[in-house]
ZAMARGU-4260 file (C-alpha; in steps of 0.2 Angstrom, whole numbers, plus 5000, padded with zeros to 4 digits):
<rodrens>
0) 5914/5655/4979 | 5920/5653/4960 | 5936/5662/4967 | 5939/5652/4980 | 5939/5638/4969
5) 5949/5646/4956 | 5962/5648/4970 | 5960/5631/4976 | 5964/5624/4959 | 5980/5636/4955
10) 5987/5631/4974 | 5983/5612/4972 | 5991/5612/4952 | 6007/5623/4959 | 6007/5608/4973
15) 6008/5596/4957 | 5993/5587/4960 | 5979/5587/4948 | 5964/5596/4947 | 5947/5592/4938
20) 5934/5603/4940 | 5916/5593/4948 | 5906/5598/4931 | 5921/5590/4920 | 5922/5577/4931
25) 5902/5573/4932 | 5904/5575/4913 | 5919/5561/4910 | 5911/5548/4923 | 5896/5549/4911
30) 5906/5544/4896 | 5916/5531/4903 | 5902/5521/4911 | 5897/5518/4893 | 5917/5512/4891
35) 5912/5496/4898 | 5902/5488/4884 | 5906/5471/4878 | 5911/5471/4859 | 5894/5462/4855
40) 5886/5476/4867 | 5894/5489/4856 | 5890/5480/4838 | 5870/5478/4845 | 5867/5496/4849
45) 5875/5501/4835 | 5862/5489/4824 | 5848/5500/4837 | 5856/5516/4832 | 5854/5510/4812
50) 5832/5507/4819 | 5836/5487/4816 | 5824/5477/4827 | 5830/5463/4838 | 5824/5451/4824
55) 5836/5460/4814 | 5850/5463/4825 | 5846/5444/4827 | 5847/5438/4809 | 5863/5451/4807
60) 5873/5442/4821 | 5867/5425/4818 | 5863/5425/4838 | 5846/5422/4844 | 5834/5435/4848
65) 5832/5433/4866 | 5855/5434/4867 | 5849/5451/4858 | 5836/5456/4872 | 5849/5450/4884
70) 5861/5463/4879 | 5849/5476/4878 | 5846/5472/4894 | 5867/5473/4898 | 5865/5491/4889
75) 5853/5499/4897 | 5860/5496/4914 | 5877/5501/4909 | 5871/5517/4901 | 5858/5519/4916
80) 5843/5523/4903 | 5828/5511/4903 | 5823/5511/4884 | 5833/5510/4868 | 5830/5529/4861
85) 5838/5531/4878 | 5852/5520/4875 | 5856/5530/4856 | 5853/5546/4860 | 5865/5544/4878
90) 5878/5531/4868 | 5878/5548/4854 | 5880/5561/4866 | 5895/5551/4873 | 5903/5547/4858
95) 5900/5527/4858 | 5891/5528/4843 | 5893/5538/4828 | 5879/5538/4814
</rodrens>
């Protein structure tokens, strides 16, 4: 099987197409959903990442709090988690957030 797709690969690059193995792939789809936060989306789980509340994250982008659970809300869909140590731990292994 591995040698078959090895041969695949080396056929379809001497073909000058492109080839990208399914594991890579799977891999790069995961970082880029994450690519489609919104600046602010970026800046409040980056506040989550610091441990800052929604009070805090609140106070520190002089929005209310319930615009902060609303982008919580954005994040965790984007990032397909359903709670925010979800949300740092997936937005650190992806590289969206760097502590």
């Amino acid at each position: 099987m591995l040698c078959d797709e090895i041969l695949g690969a080396i056929r379809a690059v001497h073909a000058g197409q492109r080839r990208i193995p399914a594991a890579v792939g799977t891999r790069l789809a995961e970082r880029m959903a994450g690519m489609n936060l919104s600046g602010r989306e970026q800046q409040v789980l980056e506040l989550v990442a610091t441990g800052k509340s929604n009070k805090e994250i609140a106070a520190s982008l002089e929005i209310t709090e319930a615009t902060v659970k609303g982008h919580m809300t954005n994040i965790l869909g984007k990032l397909g988690v359903t709670d925010r140590t979800q949300a740092v731990i997936t937005a650190i292994r992806r590289g969206l957030v760097h502590l």
